[in-house]
N, C-alpha and C positions, 0 to 999 in steps of 0.2 A: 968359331968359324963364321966368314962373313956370308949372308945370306945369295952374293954374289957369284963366290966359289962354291957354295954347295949346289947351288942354279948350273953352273958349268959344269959338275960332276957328271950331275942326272943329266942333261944334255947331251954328254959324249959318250955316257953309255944306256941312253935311250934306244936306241934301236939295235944295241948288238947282247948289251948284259942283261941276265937272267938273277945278277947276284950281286949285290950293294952290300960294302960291310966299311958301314958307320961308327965301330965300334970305339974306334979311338980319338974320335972330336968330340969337341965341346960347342954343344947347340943350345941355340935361345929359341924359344915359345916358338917365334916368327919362324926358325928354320924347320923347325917342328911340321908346322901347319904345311911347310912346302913340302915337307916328304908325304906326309900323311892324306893333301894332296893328291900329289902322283902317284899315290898308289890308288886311289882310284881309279886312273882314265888311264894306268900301264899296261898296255898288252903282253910287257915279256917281265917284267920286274915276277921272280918268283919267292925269290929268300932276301932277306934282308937282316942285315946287323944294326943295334943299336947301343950307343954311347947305355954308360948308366944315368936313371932319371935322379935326378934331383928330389928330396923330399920334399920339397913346396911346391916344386909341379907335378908331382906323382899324380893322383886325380885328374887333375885337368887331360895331361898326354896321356892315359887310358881311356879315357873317354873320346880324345881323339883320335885315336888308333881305333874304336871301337867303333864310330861311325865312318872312319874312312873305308871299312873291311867288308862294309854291309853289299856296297856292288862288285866289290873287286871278283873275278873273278880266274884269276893266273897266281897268286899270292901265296904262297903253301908254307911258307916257311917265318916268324917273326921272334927274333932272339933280343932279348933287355936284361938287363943286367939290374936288378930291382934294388933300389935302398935297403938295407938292411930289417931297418925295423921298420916295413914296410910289407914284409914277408908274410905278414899277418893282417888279412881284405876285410872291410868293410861288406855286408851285402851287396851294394850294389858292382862294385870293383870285381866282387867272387862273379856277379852275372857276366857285367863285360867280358872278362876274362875266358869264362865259357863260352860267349858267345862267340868271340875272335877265335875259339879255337876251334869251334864247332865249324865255321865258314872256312878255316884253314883246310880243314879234316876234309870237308867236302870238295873244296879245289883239288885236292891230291887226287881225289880219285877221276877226276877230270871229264864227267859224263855230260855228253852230246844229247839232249833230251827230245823228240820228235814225237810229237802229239797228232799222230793222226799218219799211220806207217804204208799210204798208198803209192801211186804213182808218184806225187808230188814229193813227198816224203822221203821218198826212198830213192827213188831214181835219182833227184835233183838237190834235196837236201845232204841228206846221208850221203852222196858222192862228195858235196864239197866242204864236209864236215869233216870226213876222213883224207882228206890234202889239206888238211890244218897242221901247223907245224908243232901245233901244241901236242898233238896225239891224243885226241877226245878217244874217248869208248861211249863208241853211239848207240843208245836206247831207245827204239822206236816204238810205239803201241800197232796191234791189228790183232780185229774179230776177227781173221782166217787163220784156223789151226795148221793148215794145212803152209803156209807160208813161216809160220813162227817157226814152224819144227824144222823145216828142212834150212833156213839162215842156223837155228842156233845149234845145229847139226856140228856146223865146221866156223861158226861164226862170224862166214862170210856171205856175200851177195854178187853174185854176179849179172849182169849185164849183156847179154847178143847185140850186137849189134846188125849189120846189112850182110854180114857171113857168120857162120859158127867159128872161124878164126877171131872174127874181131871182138871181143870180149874182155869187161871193164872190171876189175875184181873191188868191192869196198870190204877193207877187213874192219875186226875188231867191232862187230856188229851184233845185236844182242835183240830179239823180241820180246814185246811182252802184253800180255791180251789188256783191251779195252776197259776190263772191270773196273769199279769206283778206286777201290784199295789200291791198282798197282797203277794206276794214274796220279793218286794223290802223291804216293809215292815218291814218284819222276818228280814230281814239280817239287818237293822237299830237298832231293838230290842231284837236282841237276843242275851245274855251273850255268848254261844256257838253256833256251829252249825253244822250239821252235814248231808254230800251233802251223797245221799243213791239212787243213779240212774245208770243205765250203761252207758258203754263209748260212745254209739249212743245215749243216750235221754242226755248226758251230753254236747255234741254239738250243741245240739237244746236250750239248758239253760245258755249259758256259756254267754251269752251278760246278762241276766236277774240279774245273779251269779253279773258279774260287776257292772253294772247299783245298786244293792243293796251295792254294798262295796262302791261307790264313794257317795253316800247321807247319807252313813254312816260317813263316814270321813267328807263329807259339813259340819254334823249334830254336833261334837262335834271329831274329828279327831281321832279317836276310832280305834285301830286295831280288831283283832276277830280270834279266832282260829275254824278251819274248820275241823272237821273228815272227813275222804273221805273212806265213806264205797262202793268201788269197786273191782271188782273179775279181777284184772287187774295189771302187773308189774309196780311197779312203777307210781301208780294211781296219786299223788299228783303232782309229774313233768307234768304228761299229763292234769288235771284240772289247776295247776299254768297255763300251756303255753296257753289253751285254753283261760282262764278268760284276761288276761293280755295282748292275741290280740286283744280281745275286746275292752279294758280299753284303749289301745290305740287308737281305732278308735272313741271310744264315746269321747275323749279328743283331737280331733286332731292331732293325734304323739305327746302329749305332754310328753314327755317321763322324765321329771323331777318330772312332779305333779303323775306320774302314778311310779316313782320310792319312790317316799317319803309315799306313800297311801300304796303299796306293803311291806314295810320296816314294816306295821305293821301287815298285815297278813301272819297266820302259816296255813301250807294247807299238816296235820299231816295224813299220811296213815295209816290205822290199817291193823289188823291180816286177816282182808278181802280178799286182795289180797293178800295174800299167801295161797288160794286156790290152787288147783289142780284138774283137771280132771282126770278119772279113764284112764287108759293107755289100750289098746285093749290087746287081749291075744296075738295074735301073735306077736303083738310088744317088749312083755315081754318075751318071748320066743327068741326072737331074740335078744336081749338085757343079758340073762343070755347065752345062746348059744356063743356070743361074748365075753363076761368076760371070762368063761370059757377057750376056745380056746389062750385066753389072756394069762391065767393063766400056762396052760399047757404049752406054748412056753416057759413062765417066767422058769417053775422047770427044762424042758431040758435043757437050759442056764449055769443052776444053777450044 
């Protein structure tokens, strides 16, 4: 297959197909790299068929399969039809192998991870987490017993709005308290995840944050992308530098293993921190007072 048609395949069912079955072409290295590729940056690509590999590129395309898998995050399903006497892995092929299926295993179960289950969290994350088409099952963290039990009551969250009529239901919602263990947890199992705390309770979590990404990597060497819903410039630089002083003290400066582990995590700021505070009046007054006087120098000039 020329690497042309297989480009227009994935193109025309980029945005609607869930299921690509490659199983009966014949693909070179190059067309290889373009699926393996796309399965990265695919948001709906979930199963996929592939031709059988060839015994002299066996090696090579498992290893590319094995680091395209490491972000994907929608991907559950990868079928190969393997060389015969090929059946039988080398150590490193037996890890790959585990490790692509490890990261498959966890996409299927498709969990919405929320690090810090307050206002922010819950109201605003976990609402638009659960109108994902993918159908997450959202895991949020919170110290309040008294909130855990009554979501995972019926494991949902409801919402009032300005009447007792108007009321916003997020299903498929699940609690689970702050402690070290079920934190680490979430960040091991969760396809996404999304840190929803301030820049002072983010100090106090930012070893925990760590401690979850490196047993995530031990576990199947998985990157993870992290929304950082904070009211803060440049919120993601200030969580990177935090998490990654840690990383290095839980690893002894080992500043290699904590550079290869980092390489796989994205630590994505939203529309959060581009908050604003309301500006005081006299401030605003002195501020339009200033332009003005600006302005009028500008037209005598003129």
């Amino acid at each position: 297959m020329k690497l042309q048609s297989l480009e227009s395949i994935f193109k025309k069912n980029y945005s609607k197909s869930r299921f690509i079955d490659l199983s009966n072409e014949i693909l070179q290295i190059k067309e290889y790299e373009y699926i393996f590729d796309y399965i990265k940056h695919s948001p709906y690509l979930e199963e996929l068929i592939l031709p059988e590999i060839s015994e002299d590129s066996f090696e090579k395309l498992v290893e590319l399969l094995n680091n395209s898998t490491k972000k994907s995050i929608m991907l559950k399903i990868v079928t190969i039809d393997l060389p015969y006497n090929k059946r039988r892995f080398s150590k490193q092929i037996s890890n790959s192998f585990m490790h692509i299926n490890s990261r498959l295993s966890r996409n299927r179960q498709k969990i919405f991870g929320i690090h810090g289950g307050g206002n922010i969290g819950l109201c605003l994350m976990a609402y638009i987490a659960s109108r994902s088409p993918i159908g997450f099952k959202i895991i949020a963290t919170s110290s309040c017993s008294l909130t855990r039990n009554i979501i995972n009551t019926s494991n949902k969250l409801y919402f009032h709005h300005k009447s007792e009529e108007d009321i916003t239901v997020v299903n498929n919602i699940f609690m689970i308290g702050r402690e070290k263990e079920s934190v680490i947890q979430l960040y091991q199992e969760s396809a996404i995840i999304a840190i929803c705390v301030t820049s002072e309770v983010m100090q106090n979590i930012a070893k925990e944050v760590a401690l979850g990404i490196l047993k995530r990597y031990e576990k199947d060497e998985s990157g993870l992308k992290i929304l950082i819903l904070m009211n803060k410039p440049n919120c993601h630089e200030f969580v990177y530098d935090l998490v990654i002083k840690e990383m290095l003290g839980i690893t002894n400066n080992n500043k290699e293993l904590t550079q290869i582990i980092f390489e796989q995590i994205e630590f994505i700021p939203t529309v959060i921190d581009r908050f604003v505070m309301k500006l005081p009046e006299d401030k605003i007054k002195n501020q339009i007072k200033t332009k003005l006087i600006k302005l009028n120098q500008e037209n005598l000039k003129g």
